[in-house]
N, C-alpha and C positions, 0 to 999 in steps of 0.2 A: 245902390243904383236908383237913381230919380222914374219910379214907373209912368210918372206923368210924362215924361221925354218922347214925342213925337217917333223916334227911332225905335226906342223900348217898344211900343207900343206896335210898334209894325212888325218888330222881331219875334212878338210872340205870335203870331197867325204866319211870318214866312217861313220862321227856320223850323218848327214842324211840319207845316209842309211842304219843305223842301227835302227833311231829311227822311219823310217819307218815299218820297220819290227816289232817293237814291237807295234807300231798302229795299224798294223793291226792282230798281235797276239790279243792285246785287246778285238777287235772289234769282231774276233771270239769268244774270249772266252764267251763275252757278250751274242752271239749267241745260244753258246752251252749250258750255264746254262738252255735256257729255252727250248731249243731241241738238247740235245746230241746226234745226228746224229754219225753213225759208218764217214760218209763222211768228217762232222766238224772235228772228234776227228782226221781223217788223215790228211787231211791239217793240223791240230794245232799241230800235230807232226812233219810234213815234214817242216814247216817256222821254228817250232824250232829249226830242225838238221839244219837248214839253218842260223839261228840266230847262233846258238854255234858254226858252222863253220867258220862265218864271224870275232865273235870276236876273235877266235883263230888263226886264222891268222891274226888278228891285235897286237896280245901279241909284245910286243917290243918298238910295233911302237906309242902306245897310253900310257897317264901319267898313274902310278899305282893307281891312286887313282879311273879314271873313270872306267879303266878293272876291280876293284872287284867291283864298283855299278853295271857296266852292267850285274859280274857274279851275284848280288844278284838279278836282277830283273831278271834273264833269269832263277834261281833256283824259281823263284818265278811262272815264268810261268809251268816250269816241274811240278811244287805242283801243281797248281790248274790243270792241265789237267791229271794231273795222280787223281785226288780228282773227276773230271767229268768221267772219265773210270771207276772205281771201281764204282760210281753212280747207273749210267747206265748199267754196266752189271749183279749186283745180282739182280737187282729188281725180275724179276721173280722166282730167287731162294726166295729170300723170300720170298713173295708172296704165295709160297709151304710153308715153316716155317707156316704162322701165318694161312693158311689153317686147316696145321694138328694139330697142337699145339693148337688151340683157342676152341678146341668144347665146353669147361666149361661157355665161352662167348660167345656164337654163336649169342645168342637172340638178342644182341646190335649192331653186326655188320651188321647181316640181314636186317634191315632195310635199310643202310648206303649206301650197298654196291649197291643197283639200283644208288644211286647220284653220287655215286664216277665216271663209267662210263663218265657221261654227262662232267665234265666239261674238263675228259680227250680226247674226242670224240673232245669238242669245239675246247681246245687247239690243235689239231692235224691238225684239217682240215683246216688252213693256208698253210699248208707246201704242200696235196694235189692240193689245190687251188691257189697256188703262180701262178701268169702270167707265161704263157706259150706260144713261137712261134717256131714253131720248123716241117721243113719239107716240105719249100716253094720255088716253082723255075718262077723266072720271074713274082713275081707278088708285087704290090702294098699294104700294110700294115699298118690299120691305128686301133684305139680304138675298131673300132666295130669288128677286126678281133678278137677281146682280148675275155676271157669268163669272166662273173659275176667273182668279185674277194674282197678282203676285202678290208676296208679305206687302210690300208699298206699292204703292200705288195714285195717279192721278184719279179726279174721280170730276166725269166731264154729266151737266145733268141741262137738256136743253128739251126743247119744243113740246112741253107738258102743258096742260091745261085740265083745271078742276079734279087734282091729283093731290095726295098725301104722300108723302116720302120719307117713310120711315127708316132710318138704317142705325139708330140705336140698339146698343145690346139686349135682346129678347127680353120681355118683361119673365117669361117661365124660368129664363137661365140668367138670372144674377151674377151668377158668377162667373160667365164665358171668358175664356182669357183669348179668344182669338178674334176677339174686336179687329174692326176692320182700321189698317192704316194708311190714312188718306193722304198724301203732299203734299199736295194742292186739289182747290177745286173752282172747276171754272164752268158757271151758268149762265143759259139764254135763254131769253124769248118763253117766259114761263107766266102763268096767269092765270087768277084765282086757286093759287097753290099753298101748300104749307111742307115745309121741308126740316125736319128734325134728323139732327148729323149731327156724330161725334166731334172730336176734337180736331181738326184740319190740322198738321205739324208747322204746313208752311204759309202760302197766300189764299184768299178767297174772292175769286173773281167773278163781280156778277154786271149783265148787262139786261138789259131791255127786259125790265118784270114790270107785271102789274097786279095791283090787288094779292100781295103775297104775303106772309108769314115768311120770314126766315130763322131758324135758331142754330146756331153754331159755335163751337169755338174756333180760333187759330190766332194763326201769329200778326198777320194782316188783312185788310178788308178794304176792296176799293169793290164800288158799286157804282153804276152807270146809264143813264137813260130809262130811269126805273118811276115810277111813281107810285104812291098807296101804299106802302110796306110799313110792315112792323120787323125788328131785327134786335132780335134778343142774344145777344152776344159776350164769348169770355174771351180776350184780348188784350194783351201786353202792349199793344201801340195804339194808335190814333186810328179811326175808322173815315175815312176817307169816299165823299160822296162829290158826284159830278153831274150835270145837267138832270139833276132827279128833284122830285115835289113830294109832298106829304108824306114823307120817313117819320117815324117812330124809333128812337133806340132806347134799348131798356137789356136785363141782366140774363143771361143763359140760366137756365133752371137750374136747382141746386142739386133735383134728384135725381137730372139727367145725367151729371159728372159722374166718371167710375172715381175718376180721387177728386172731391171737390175741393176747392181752392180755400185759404181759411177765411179772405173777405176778398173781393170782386176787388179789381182796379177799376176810380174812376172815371168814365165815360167820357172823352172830351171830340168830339166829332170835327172835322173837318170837311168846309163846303169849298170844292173848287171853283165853282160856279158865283161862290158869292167872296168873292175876297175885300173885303172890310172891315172897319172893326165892329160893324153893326153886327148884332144877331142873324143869321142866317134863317130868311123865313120857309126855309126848304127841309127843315127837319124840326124837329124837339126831340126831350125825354120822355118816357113814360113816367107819370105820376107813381107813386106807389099802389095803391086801388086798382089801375088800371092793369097794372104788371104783376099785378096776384091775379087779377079776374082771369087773362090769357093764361097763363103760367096752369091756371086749374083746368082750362081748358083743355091746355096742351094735353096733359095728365093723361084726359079721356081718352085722347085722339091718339095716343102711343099704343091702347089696345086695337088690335091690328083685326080685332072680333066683330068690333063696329064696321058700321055701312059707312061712305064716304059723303053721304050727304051731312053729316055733322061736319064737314069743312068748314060749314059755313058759322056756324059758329065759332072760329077762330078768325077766321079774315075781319082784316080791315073795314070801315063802313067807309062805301065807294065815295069820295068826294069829286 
C-alpha cells in the first residue's frame, strides 16, 4: 500500500480513533445493561454525537466501503441505547399496569413480591458502595482511607488538592493477594496531586486536573480538560486526550506491577483536539532521563511514613 496516498495518511490518525471510540462506546454499553444510569445513558449519547460527528467529516476522505461499516455499527450503537432508554424509563409505568390489572392473580405474586426486593436491593448497592475519595487537602491517601467495598468495584477520586493517593499493595506486605479490584475509574477536578493505582481492569476517566502526577494501568484512557500532567502508564490501546496542554506520557513503573509485563507496549497517544497529521503540540514523551528521575521519585513517595510536602518533588514544573 502507497503510504504516501493522501487517504493512507488520514487513515492512520482516523480509524484509531474512531475505534477508540467505539471501545469505549462498548464498554459502556456493557455497563448500562446491568445499571442503566440517567449518567451512562448521557455519556452513551454525547460519544455517539461525537462518533457520528467524527465519521462525518471523514466522508470523502475514507474508502466507501469502510464509511458504510462504520455507519452500520454506529446505527448499531443508536439501537442498543435507544433499546436501554425505553428499558429504563417505563418500568415504573408498568409496574402501575400489572399493580392494577393483576388483582384476579394477586395470590401468586404476593408471595413473590418480598423476594423480588432482595436481589434488586443486592444489585444496587455496588453502585452506593463503589470507592469513593473525594474532599481532601494536603493529606496522604492510602487503602485504609477507602470504606468496606465489594471484590470489584468502580473507584470514583474527585475534589482533591495537594494530596498523595496511594492505593498500591503495602510496601510491608508484598505479598498481599487481596489487592484491590478496580473496573473503572473516573476522576475530577484534582490539583497538585499525585495518584499511584494499581491496574484498572477496564476504562480510566479523567477530567478537569491540574499540576498532577498520574500513574496507572488499564485498558483505556481518555483524559479531559486537564493541563500540566505527567501520566506514566501500562496500556493495551491508544491513550486518548482532549482539550488538554502540557501532557507528558511515559512507562508505569516496573516495580509497581504485582506481574510485570515482559516489555511495555509502545505509547502512541492520541489528540482530539488536534486532528492533523502534524505533531500534536499538546503533549509529548518522556525522555528516558526524565522517566528514571520521576520513576525514583515515585519510589519515595510509595512510603506512606513521609510527610506530604515531598509532593512537590514529583509534580510537574507549573508552565
Amino acid at each position: 500500500m502507497d503510504t504516501k496516498n493522501p487517504t493512507w495518511t488520514f487513515l492512520q490518525t482516523f480509524t484509531p480513533q474512531f475505534q477508540a471510540l467505539g471501545s469505549e462506546l462498548e464498554g459502556k454499553l456493557e455497563a448500562a445493561k446491568s445499571t442503566p444510569t440517567p449518567v451512562l445513558l448521557q455519556e452513551l449519547s454525547v460519544l455517539l454525537a461525537k462518533a457520528t460527528k467524527i465519521l462525518a467529516d471523514a466522508t470523502g476522505s475514507i474508502p466507501t466501503y469502510d464509511q458504510k461499516q462504520y455507519e452500520i455499527q454506529l446505527k448499531g450503537f443508536e439501537k442498543s441505547i435507544e433499546t436501554l432508554r425505553a428499558s429504563s424509563a417505563p418500568k415504573s409505568k408498568f409496574a402501575f399496569k400489572r399493580k392494577a390489572g393483576a388483582t384476579p392473580i394477586a395470590s401468586k405474586p404476593v408471595p413473590e413480591s418480598p423476594a423480588t426486593p432482595a436481589p434488586e436491593s443486592s444489585s444496587s448497592t455496588p453502585n452506593p458502595s463503589n470507592l469513593v475519595l473525594s474532599s481532601h487537602l494536603n493529606k496522604y491517601l492510602t487503602r485504609s482511607d477507602l470504606p468496606d467495598h465489594p471484590p470489584q468495584t468502580d473507584l470514583s477520586i474527585c475534589d482533591l488538592e495537594g494530596c498523595i493517593v496511594n492505593l498500591l499493595v503495602p510496601l510491608d506486605q508484598p505479598t498481599v493477594d487481596d489487592h484491590i479490584k478496580i473496573s473503572a475509574l473516573h476522576a475530577r477536578n484534582l490539583k497538585n496531586c499525585v495518584l499511584l493505582l494499581p491496574d484498572v481492569e477496564g476504562s480510566a476517566l479523567l477530567h478537569d486536573m491540574v499540576n498532577c502526577v498520574i500513574v496507572l494501568g488499564c485498558h483505556q484512557f481518555r483524559m479531559h480538560s486537564s493541563k500540566n500532567i505527567d501520566v506514566l502508564l501500562s496500556i493495551s490501546s491508544t491513550p486518548i486526550i482532549e482539550d488538554c496542554s502540557s501532557i507528558r506520557f511515559g512507562y508505569y513503573p516496573t516495580s509497581f506491577h504485582l506481574s510485570p509485563p515482559e516489555s511495555p507496549a509502545p505509547l502512541s497517544v492520541q489528540d482530539f483536539s488536534h486532528i492533523r497529521p502534524t505533531p500534536s503540540p499538546n503533549f509529548s514523551l518522556f525522555t528516558e532521563a526524565d522517566q528514571d528521575t520521576l520513576h525514583a521519585t515515585l519510589e519515595m513517595l510509595r512510603d506512606p511514613s513521609g510527610s506530604v510536602e515531598r509532593l512537590q518533588k514529583a509534580l510537574p514544573v507549573s508552565s
